[in-house]
C-alpha positions in Angstrom: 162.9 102.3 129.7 163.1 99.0 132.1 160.5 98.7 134.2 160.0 96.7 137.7 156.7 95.1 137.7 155.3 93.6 141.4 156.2 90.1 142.9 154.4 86.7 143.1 153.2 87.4 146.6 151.8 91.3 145.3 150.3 89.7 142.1 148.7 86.6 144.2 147.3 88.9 146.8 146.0 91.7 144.2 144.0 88.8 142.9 142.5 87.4 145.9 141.6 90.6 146.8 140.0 91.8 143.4 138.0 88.1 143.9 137.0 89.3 147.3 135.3 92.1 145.7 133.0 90.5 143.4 132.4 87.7 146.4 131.3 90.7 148.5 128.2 91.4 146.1 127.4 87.5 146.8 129.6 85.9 149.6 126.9 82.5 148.8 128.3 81.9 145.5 131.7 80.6 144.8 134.1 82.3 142.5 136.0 79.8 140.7 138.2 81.7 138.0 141.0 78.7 138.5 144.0 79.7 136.6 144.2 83.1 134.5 146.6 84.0 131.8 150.5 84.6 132.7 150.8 88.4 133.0 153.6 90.9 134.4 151.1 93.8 135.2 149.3 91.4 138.3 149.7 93.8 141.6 151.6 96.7 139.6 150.9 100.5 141.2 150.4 101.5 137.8 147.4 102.1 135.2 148.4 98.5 134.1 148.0 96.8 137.2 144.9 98.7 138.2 143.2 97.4 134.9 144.2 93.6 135.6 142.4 94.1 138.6 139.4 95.2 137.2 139.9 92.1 135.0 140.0 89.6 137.6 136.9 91.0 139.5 135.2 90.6 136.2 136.5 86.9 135.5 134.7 86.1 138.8 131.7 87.8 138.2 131.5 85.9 135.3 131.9 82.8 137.1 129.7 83.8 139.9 126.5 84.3 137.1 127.5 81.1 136.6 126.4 79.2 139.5 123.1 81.2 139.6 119.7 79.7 138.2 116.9 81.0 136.0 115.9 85.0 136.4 116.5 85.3 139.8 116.9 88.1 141.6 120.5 87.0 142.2 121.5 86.4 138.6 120.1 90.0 137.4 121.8 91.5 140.4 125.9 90.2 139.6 124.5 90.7 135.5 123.6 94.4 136.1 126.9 94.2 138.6 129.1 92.8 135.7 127.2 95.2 132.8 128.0 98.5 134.2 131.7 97.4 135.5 132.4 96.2 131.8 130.6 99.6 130.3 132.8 101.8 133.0 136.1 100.2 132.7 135.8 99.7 128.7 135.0 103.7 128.8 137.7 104.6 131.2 140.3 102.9 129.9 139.6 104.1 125.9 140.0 107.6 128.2 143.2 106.9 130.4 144.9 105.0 128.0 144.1 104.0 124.5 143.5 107.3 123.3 147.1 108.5 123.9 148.4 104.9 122.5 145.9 105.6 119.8 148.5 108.9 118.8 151.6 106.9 118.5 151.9 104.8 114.8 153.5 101.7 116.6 150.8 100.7 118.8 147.6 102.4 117.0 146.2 98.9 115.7 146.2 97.8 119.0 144.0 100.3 120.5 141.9 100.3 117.7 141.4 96.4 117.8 141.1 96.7 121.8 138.1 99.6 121.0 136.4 97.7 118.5 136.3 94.6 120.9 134.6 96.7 123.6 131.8 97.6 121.0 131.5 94.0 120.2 130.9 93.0 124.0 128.9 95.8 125.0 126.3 95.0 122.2 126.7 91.2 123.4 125.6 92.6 127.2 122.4 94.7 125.5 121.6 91.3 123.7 121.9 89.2 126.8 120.0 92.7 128.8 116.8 92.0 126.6 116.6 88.4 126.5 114.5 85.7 129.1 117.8 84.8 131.7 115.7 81.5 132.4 116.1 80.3 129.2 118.7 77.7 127.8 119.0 80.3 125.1 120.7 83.2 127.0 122.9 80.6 129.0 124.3 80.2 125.2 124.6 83.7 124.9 126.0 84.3 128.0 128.6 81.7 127.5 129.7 82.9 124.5 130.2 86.7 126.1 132.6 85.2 128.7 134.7 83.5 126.0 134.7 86.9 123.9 135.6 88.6 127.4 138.0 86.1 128.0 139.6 86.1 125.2 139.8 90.2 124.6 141.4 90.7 128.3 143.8 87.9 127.4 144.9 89.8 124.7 145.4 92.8 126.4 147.5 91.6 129.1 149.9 89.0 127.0 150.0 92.0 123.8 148.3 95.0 124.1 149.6 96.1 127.4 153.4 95.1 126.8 153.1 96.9 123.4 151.9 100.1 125.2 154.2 100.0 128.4 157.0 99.5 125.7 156.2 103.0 124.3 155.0 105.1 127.9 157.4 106.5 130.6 156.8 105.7 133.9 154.7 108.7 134.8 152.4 108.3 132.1 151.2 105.2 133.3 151.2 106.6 136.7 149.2 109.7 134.9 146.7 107.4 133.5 145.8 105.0 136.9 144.6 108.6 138.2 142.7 109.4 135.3 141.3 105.8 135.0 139.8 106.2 138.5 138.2 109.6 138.4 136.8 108.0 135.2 135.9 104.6 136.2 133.9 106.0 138.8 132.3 108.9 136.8 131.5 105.9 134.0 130.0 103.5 136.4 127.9 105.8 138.2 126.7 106.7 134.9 126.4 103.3 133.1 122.6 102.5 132.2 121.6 98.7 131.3 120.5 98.8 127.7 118.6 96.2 126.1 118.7 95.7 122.2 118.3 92.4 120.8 121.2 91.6 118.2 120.0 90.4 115.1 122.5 88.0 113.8 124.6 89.7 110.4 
């Protein structure tokens, strides 16, 4: 089933405005995600356009944290920000939509490697959660979570996501925005910021 995916203008303005909303929590600070990843889903009405925009308020929350120095009040703010957005949307989107990709053989590696990845960076946020933010030693830490984040959202918007779209109809990802936002919002209000230190394996 073909699918029409939104234009330049829809994708360039979904991400200014999912910028916007991380800029809100700290309209000081500058957001500079530069360029992201080529994707299709950029400004789509469906469950994955609403996820890419999750993804590009989180790239500029990441860069936001950033500019901040030491344990300021700022810095724990946009981290506690950018911990319960990552624990929400990782939960709502294992809800809305990788546990019916999990059901079909053709894409159930994906989900599962997309799962695994979100235990990976949620233990990375407890790490980061019970560590000194004034040290040089969570800056490493924290740099490495961005890269991991990075790097896992790439993946879903270049693979993970085409391989599912290829194999949902047009309602269900319609279905599963809805779902994602009742759960998103559920999740969030939910979230609670652990702290566990990671010993290394």
């Amino acid at each position: 089933m073909s699918k029409t995916h939104g234009s330049p203008i829809e994708a360039k303005a979904a991400k200014a405005a999912a910028v916007a909303k991380a800029k809100a929590l700290a309209p000081n600070l500058a957001a500079r995600i530069g360029s992201t990843p080529r994707t299709k889903f950029r400004g789509d009405p469906d469950i994955f356009g609403r996820l890419v925009e999750d993804h590009d308020r989180h790239r500029a929350l990441l860069a936001m944290i950033e500019e901040t120095q030491g344990a300021s009040d700022q810095r724990l703010a946009l981290f506690e920000e950018l911990t319960r957005e990552l624990k929400a949307h990782a939960a709502a989107e294992e809800q809305a939509l990788w546990s019916t990709v999990l059901r079909d053989p053709e894409t159930t590696d994906f989900a599962r490697h997309a799962i695994s990845e979100h235990k990976e960076i949620e233990d990375m946020l407890a790490d980061l959660a019970a560590r000194d933010m004034s040290s040089s030693g969570w800056l490493r830490r924290f740099a490495a979570l961005k890269e991991e984040y990075l790097h896992h959202i790439r993946e879903e918007e270049q693979e993970q996501f085409v391989a599912a779209e290829a194999r949902l109809g047009g309602r269900d990802v319609l279905h599963m925005r809805r779902v994602f936002e009742q759960r998103k919002k559920a999740e969030k209000a939910a979230a609670e910021i652990e702290k566990k230190i990671k010993l290394k394996d």
